[in-house]
VEXDOMAR-968655 format. One record per residue: z, y, x of N, C-alpha, C, CB in turn; residue number from 1. Coordinates in Angstrom, 3 decimals. Glycine has a CB too. Layout:
residues N
        nZ        nY        nX       caZ       caY       caX        cZ        cY        cX       cbZ       cbY       cbX  resi
         Z         Y         X         Z         Y         X         Z         Y         X         Z         Y         X   NUM
...
END
This chain:
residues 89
        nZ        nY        nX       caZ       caY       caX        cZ        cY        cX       cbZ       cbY       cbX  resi
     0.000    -1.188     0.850     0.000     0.000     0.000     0.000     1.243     0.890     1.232     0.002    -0.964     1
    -0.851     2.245     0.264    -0.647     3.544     1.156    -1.119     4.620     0.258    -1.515     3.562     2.631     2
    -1.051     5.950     0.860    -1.137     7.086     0.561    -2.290     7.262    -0.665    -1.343     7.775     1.809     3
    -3.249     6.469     0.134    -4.469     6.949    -0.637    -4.512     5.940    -1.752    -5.904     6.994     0.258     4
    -3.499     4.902    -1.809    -4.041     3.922    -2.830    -3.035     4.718    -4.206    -3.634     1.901    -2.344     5
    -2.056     5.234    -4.194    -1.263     6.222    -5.386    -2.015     6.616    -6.146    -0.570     7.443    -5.036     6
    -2.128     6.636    -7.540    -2.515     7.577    -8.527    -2.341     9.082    -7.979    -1.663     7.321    -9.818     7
    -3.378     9.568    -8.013    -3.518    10.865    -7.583    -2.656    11.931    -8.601    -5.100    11.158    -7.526     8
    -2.121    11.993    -9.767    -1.224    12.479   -10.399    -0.520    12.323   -10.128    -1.076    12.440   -11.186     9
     0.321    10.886    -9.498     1.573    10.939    -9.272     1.982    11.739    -8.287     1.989     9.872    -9.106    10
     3.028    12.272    -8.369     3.996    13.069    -7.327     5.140    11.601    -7.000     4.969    14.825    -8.270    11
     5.331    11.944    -5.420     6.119    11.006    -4.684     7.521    12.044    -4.861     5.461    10.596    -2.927    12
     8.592    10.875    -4.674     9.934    11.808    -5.143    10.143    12.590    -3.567    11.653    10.625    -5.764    13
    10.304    13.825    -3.815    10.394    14.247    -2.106    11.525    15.312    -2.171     8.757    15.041    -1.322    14
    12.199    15.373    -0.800    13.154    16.665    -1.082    13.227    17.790     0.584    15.095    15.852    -1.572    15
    12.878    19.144     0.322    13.143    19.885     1.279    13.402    20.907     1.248    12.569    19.903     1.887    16
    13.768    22.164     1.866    13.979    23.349     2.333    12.698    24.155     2.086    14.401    23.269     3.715    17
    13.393    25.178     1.448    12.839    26.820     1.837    12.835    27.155     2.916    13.482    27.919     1.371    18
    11.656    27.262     3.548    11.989    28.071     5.187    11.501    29.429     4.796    10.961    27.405     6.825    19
    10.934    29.922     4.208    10.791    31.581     4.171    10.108    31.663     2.827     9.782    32.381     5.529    20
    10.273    32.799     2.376     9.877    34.053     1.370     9.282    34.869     1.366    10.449    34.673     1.047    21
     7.731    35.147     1.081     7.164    36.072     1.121     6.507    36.463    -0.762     6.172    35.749     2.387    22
     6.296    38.117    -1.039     6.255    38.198    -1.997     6.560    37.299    -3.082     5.515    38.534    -1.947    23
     5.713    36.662    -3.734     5.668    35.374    -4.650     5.882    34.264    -4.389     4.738    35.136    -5.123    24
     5.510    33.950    -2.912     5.371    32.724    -2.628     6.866    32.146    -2.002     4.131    32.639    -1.689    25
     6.678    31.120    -1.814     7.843    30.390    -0.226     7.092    29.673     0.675     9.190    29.057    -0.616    26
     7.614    29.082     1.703     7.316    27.962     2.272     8.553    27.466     2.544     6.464    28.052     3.341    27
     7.575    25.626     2.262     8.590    24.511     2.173     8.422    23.696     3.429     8.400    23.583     0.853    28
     9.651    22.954     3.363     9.445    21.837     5.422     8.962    20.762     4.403    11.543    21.081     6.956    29
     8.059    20.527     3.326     7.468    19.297     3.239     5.548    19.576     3.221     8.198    18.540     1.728    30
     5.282    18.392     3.389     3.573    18.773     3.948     2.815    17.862     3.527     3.216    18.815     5.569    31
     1.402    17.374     4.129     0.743    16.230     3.402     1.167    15.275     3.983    -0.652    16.139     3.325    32
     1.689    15.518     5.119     2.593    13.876     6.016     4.039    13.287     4.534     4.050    14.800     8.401    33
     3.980    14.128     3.903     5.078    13.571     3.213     4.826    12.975     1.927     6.016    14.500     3.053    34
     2.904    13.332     1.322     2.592    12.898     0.761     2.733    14.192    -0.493     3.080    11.679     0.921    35
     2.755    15.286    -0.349     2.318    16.869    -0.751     0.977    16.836    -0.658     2.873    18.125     0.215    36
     0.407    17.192    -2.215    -0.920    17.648    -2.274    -0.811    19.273    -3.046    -1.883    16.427    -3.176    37
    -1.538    20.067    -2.825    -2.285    20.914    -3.675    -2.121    20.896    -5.563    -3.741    20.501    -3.209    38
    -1.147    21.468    -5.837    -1.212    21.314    -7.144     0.648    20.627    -7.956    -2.705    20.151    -7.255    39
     0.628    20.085    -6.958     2.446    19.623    -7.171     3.183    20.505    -7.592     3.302    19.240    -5.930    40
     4.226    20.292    -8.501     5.282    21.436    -8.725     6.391    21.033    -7.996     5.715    21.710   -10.234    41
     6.944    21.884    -7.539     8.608    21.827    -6.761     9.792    22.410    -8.072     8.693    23.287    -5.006    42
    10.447    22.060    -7.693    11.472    22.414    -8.730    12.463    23.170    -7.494    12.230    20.870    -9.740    43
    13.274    24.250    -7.659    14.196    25.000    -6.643    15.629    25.161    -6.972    13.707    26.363    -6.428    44
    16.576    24.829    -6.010    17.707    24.713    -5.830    18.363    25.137    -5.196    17.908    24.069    -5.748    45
    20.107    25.895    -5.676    20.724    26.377    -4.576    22.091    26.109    -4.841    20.432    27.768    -4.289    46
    22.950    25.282    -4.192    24.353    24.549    -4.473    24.302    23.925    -5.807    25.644    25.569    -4.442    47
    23.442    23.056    -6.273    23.064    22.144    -7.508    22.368    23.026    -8.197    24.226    21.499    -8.402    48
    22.282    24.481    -8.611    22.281    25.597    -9.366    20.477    25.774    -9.376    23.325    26.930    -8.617    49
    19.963    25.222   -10.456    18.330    25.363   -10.856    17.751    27.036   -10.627    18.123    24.891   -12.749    50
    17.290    27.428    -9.593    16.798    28.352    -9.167    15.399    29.149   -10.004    16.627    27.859    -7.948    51
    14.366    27.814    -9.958    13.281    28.458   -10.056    12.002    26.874    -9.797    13.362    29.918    -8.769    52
    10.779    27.270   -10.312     9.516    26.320   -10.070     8.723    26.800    -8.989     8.560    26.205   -11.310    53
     8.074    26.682    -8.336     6.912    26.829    -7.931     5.478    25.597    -8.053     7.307    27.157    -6.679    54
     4.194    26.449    -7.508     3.294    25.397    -7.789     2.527    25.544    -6.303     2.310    25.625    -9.300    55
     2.429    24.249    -5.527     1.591    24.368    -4.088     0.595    25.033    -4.175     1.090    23.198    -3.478    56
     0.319    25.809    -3.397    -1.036    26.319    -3.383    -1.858    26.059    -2.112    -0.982    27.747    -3.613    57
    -1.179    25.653    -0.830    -1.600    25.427     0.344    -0.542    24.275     1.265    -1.744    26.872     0.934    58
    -1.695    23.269     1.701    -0.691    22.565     2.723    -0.905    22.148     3.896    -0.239    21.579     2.337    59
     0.188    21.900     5.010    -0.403    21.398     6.176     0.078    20.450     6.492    -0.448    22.061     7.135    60
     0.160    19.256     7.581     0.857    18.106     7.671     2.083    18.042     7.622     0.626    17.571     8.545    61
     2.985    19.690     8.099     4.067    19.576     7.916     5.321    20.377     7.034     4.147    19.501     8.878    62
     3.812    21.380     6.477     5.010    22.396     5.741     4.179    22.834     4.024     5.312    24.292     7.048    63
     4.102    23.756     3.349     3.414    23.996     2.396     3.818    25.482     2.005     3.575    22.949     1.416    64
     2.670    25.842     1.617     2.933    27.209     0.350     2.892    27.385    -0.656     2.433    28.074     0.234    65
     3.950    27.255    -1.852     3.899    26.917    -3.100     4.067    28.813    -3.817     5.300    25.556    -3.445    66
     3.617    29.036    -4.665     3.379    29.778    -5.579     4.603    29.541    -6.745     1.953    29.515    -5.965    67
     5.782    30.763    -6.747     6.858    31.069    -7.819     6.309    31.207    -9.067     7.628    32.294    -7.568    68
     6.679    30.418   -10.094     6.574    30.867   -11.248     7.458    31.472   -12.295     6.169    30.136   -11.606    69
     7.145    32.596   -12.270     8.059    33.606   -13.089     8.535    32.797   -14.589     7.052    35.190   -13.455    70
     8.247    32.557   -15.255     8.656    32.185   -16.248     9.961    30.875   -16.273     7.430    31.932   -16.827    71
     9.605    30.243   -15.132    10.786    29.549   -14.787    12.160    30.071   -13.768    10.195    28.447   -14.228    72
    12.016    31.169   -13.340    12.800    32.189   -12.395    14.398    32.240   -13.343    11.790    34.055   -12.273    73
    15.242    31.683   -12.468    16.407    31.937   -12.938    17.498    32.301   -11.752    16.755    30.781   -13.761    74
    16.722    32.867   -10.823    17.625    33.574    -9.705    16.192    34.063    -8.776    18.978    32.289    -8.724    75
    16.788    34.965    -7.522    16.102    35.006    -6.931    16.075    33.850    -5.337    16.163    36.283    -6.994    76
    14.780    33.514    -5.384    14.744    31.983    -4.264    14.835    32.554    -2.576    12.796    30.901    -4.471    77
    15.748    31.699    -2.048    16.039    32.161    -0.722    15.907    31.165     0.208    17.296    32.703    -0.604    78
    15.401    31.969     1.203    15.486    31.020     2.475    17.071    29.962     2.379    15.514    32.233     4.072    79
    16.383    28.728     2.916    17.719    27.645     2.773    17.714    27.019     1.158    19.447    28.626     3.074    80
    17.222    27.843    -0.050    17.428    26.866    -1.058    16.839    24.931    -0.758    16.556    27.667    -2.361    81
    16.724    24.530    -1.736    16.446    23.318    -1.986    15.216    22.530    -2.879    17.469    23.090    -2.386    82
    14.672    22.288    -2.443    13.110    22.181    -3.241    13.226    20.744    -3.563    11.512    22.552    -2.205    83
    13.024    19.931    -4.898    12.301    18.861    -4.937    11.030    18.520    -5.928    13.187    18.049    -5.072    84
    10.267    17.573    -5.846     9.443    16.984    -6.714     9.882    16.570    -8.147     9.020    15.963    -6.082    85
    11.219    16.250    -8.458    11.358    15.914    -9.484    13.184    16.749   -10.343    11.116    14.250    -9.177    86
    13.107    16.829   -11.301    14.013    17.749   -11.972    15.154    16.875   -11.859    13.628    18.238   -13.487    87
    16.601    17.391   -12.041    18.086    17.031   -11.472    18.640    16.864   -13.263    19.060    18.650   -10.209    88
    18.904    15.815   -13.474    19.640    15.542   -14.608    20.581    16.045   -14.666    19.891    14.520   -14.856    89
END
């Protein structure tokens, strides 16, 4: 089994860091080595506390640039929050 054999919808469960903030965007320490494509939503976190969504817009083997979505904004997202692929019960 590998990367390329996944349903291309599926999102792999993944979890990383905010490394920086610019206007709208962030960047995350996860990449296509982690199995991050183009189009994924992150969900954002800060001490359990649901931050905010974003949606990838750019990736490289080891990091990504996901795009904030305002409508899900329930703080403002900071370097060090907590990003994952899938939502926290």
């Amino acid at each position: 089994l590998t990367l390329e054999s996944l349903p291309k919808n599926r999102v792999p469960p993944l979890d990383g860091d905010v490394i920086g903030v610019a206007n709208n965007s962030i960047q995350v320490s996860l990449g296509s080595d982690d199995g991050l494509l183009v189009g994924h939503t992150l969900e954002v976190y800060r001490s359990g506390q649901y931050v905010g969504r974003a949606i990838v817009r750019s990736v490289k083997s080891d990091r990504a640039i996901a795009e904030l979505v305002r409508e899900y904004s329930r703080g403002i997202v900071q370097r060090g929050d907590k990003v994952t692929t899938r939502l926290k019960g």
